[in-house]
C-alpha positions as CSV (number, residue, x, y, z in Angstrom):
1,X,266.1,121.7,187.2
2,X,268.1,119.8,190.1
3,X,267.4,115.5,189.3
4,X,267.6,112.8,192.0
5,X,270.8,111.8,190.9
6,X,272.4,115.1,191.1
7,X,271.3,115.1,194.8
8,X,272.4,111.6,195.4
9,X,276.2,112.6,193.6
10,X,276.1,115.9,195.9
11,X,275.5,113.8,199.1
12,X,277.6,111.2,198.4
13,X,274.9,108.5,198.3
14,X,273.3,106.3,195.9
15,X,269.9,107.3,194.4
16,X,268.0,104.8,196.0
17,X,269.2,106.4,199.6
18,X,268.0,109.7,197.9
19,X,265.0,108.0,197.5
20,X,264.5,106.5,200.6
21,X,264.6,109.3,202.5
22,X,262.1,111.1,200.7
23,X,259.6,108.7,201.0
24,X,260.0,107.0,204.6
25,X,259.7,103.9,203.5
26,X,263.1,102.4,205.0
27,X,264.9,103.4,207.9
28,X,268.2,105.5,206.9
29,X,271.3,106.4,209.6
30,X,270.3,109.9,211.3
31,X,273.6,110.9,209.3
32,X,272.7,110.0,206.4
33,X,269.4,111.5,206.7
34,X,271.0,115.1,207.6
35,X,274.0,114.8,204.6
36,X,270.8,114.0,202.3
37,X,268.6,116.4,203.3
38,X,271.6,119.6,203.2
39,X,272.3,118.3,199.8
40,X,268.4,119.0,199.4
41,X,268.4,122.5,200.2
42,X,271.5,123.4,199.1
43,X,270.8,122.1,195.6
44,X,267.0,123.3,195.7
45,X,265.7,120.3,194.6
46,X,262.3,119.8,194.8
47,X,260.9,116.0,194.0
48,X,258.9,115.7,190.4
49,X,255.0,115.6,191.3
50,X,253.5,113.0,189.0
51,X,256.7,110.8,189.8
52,X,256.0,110.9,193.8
53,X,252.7,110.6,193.0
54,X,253.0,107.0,190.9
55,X,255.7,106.0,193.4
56,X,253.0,106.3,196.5
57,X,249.6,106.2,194.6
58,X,249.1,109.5,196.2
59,X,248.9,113.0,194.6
60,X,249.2,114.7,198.2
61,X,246.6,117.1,196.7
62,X,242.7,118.1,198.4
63,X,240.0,118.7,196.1
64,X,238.3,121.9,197.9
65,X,234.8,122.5,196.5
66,X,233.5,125.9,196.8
67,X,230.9,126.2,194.5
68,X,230.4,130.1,194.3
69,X,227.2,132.1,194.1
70,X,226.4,135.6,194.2
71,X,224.0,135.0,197.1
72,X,226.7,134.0,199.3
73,X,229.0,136.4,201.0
74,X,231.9,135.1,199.4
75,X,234.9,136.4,201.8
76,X,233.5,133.7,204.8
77,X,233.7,131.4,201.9
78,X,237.4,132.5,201.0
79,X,238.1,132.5,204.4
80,X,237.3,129.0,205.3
81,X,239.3,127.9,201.6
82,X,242.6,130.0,203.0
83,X,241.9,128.1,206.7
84,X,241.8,124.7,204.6
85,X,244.8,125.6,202.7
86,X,247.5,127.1,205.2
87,X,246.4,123.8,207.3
88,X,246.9,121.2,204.3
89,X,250.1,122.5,203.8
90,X,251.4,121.9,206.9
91,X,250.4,118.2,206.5
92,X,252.4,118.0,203.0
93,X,249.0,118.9,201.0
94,X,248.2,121.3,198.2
95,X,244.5,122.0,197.9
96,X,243.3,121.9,194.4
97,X,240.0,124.7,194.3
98,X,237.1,123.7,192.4
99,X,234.2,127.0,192.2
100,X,232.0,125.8,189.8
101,X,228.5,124.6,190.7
102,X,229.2,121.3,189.1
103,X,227.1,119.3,191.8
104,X,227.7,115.7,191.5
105,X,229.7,115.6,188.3
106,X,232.6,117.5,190.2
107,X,232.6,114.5,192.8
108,X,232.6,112.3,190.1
109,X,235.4,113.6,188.4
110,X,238.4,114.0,191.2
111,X,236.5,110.6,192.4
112,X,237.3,109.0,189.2
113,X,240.7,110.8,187.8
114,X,242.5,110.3,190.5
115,X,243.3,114.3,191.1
116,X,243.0,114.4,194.6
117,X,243.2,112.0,197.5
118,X,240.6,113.2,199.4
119,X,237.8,116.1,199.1
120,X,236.7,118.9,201.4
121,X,232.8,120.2,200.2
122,X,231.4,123.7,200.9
123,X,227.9,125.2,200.6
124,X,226.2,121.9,201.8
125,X,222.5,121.6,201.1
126,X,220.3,119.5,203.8
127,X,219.5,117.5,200.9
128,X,222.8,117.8,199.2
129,X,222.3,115.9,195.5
130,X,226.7,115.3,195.9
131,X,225.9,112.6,198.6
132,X,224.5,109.9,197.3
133,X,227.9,109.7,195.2
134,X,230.2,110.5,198.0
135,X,228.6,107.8,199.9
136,X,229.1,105.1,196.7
137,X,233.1,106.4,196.9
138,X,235.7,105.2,198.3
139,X,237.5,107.9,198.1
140,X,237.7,110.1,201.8
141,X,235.7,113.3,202.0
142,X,234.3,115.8,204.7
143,X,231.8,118.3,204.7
144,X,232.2,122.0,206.0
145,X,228.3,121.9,206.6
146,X,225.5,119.8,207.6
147,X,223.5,117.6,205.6
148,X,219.9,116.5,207.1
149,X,221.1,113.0,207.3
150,X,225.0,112.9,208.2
151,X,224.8,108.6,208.1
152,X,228.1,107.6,206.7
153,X,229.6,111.2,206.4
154,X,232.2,113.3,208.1
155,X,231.1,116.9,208.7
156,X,232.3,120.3,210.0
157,X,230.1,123.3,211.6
158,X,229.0,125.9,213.5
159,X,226.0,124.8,215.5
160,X,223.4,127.0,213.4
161,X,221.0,125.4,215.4
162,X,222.1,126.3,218.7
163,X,223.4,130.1,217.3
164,X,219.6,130.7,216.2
165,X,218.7,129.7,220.3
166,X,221.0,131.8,221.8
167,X,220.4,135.0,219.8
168,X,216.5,134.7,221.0
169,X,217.9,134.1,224.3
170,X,219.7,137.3,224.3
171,X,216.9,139.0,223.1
172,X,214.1,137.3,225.5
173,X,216.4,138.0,228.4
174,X,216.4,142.2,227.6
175,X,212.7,141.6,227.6
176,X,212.0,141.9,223.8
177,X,208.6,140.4,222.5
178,X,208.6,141.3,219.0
179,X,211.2,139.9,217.2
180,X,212.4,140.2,213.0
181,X,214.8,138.1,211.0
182,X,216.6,139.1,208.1
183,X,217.6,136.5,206.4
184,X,220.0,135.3,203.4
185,X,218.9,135.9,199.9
186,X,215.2,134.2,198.8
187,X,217.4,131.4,197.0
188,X,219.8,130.5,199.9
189,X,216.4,128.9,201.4
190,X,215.4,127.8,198.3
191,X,218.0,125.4,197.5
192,X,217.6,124.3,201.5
193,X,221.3,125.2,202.5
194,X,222.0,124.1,205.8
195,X,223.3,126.8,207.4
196,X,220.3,129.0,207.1
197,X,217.9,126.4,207.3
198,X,219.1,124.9,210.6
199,X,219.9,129.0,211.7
200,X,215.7,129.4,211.3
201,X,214.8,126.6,212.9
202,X,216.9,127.5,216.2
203,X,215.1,130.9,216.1
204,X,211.7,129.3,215.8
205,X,211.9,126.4,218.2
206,X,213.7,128.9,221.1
207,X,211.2,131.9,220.5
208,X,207.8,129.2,220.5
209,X,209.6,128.4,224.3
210,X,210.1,131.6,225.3
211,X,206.7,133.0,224.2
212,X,208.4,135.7,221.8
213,X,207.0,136.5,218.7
214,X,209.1,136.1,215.6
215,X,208.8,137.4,212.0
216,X,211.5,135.6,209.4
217,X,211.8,137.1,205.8
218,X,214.5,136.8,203.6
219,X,216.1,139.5,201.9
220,X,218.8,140.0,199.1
221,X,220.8,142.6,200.8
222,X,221.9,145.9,199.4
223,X,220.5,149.2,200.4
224,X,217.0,149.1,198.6
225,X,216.5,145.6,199.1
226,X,216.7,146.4,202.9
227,X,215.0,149.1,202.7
228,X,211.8,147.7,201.4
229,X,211.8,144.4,203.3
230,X,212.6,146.4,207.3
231,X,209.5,148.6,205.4
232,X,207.8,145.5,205.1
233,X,208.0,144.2,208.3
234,X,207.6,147.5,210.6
235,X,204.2,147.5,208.6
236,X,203.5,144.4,209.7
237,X,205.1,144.4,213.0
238,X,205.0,147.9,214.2
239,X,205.9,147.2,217.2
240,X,209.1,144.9,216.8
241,X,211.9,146.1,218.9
242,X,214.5,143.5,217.6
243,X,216.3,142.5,214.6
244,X,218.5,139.3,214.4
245,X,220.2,139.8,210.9
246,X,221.9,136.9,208.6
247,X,222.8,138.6,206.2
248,X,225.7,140.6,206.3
249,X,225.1,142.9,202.9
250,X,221.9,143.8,205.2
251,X,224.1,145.0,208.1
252,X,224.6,148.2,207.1
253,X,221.5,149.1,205.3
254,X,219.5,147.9,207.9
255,X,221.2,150.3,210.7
256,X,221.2,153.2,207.9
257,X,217.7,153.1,207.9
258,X,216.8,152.8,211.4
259,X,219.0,156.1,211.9
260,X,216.4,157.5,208.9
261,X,213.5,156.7,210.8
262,X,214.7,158.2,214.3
263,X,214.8,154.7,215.5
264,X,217.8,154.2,218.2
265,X,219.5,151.4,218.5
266,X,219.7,149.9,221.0
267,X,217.5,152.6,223.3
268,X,214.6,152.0,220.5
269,X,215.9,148.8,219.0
270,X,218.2,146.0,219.4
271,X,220.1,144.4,216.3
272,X,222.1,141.1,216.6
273,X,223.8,139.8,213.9
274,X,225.5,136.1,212.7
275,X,228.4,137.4,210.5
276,X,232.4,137.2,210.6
277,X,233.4,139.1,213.9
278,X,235.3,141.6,211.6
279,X,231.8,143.1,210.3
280,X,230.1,143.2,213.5
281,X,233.2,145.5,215.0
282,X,233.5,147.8,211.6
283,X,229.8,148.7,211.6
284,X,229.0,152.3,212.4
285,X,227.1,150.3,215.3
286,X,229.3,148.1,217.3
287,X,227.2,144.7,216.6
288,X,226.1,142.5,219.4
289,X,227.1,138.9,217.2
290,X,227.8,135.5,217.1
291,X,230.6,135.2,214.6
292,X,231.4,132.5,212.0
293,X,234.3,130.7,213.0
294,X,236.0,130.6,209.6
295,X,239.7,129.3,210.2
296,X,238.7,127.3,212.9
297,X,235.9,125.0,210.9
298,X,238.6,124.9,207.6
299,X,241.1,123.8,210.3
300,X,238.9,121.5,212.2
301,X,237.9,119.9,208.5
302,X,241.6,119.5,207.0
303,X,242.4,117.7,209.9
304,X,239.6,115.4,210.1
305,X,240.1,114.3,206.4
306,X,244.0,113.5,207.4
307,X,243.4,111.5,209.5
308,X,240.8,109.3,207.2
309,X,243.7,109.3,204.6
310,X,246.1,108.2,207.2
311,X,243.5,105.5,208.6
312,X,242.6,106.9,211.9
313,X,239.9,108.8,211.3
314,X,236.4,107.3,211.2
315,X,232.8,109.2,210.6
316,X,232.0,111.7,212.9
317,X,230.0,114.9,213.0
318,X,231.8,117.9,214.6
319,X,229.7,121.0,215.6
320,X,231.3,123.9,217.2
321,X,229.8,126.1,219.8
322,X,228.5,129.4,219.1
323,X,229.9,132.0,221.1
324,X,227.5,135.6,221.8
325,X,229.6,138.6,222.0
326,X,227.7,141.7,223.6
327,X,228.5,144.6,222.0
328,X,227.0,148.0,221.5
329,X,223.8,147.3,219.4
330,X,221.9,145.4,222.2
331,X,219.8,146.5,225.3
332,X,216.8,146.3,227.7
333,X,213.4,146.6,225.5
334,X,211.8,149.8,225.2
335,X,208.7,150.5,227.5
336,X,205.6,150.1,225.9
């Protein structure tokens, strides 16, 4: 392994120059910078970790959590951890991923140990039992979610709020009065996570203004899951004519078993769902969707936490706007 002094010897500096120019913290001659840094990558050298890390009392490491459940579709999830990670390293981080369901005694850990400098958190609850202890840190954190009291946080989202609005807009508009949700697993809602929680209450608040009629159940996805909750609520809704799925191991299932029944979509009935754009345009119905804006909200989130660690950033609550995209799987409502 290539040392500092072996660098320094190759560039025809002292150590501390070596030094200096690795860490920025005294101004070095442009020419001394450039003989450094070619001895650098001719030599391959690549500065010891823990050292850097005592020498700046930083670890330029991101705790990520990502708490993963099997009621989650996990590749929106790995998606928004790959966004966080291509973006941390281009601001000198490594992201350090934590999946367990730890709760607060994973805060308290990188918090207390001193393994990352700052913390990204996925899967956010409305009553999230993590932030009464990131709010007693000092130690800079923001959420990919919304809590149901953001005072003294820093959070990332879609507008799940505003996305549950403008899917009964869509449907409203075509002139559909009977309207079914098929929602995340039973435990998604259980646990209050945000995301669905503020999803529903979009859908409720729009369709009680537009005068359209909406039936929300949730559903664990998978063929015969599907199969008996759309059973379920054609039963009790014979005459629904639209579907707003979140859920996207119901995507499929649900159109399967529409084509079953003779049901057409979207002559008979019009599905719309919230899921990654990439299973709305491989479904054997082109989906009418909004889509989860995965890389942009890991993005949006490593950059907010950079700049707390750099002192610029204070708390703020970003929500991105959700974005309809017509596609195949919507039209006018059948007549009656």
């Amino acid at each position: 392994m290539v040392t500092l002094a072996e660098v320094a010897q190759h560039a025809g500096v002292s150590a501390s120059t070596v030094s200096y120019v690795l860490s920025g913290k005294r101004s070095i001659s442009a020419t001394t910078r450039q003989r450094v840094e070619r001895s650098i990558r001719e030599l391959g050298y690549h500065p010891n970790a823990g050292a850097r890390a005592l020498a700046s009392s930083r670890s330029n490491i991101i705790a990520l959590m990502v708490p993963l459940r099997t009621d989650m579709y996990v590749p929106v999830m790995m998606e928004i951890a790959i966004a966080v990670a291509t973006t941390a390293r281009t601001h000198g981080y490594d992201v350090l991923l934590l999946t367990g369901e730890e709760g607060p005694d994973a805060v308290r850990r990188v918090a207390g140990s001193g393994l990352a400098d700052g913390m990204i958190l996925m899967d956010v609850e409305l009553d999230d039992e993590r932030l009464p202890l990131l709010r007693e840190s000092a130690q800079p954190a923001v959420l990919i979610g919304l809590p149901a009291d953001t005072t003294g946080l820093t959070c990332v989202d879609l507008d799940f709020k505003a996305t549950g609005a403008l899917c009964v807009e869509h449907l409203a508009g075509l002139g559909h009065r009977d309207v079914a949700v098929i929602g995340e697993a039973p435990a998604v809602y259980e646990r209050h996570t945000g995301f669905a929680e503020r999803t529903l209450d979009g859908l409720r608040s729009r369709a009680r203004e537009t005068g359209l009629r909406l039936l929300h159940r949730p559903c664990e996805g998978g063929y015969d899951a599907t199969a008996v909750m759309v059973a379920r609520i054609l039963d009790e809704r014979p005459d629904t004519t639209g579907f707003v799925v979140q859920n996207e191991a119901a995507v499929e299932p649900l159109l399967a078993l529409l084509r079953q029944q003779g049901r057409a979509v979207p002559e008979d009935v019009s599905v719309i769902a919230v899921c990654p754009e990439q299973v709305a345009v491989q479904a054997s119905v082109r989906l009418t969707s909004v889509s989860l804006p995965a890389q942009e909200m890991g993005r949006h989130a490593v950059e907010q936490l950079v700049a707390k660690l750099d002192g610029r950033g204070g708390d703020e609550v970003v929500l991105l706007p959700p974005e309809l995209t017509v596609r195949a799987s919507s039209g006018p409502a059948p007549v009656r």
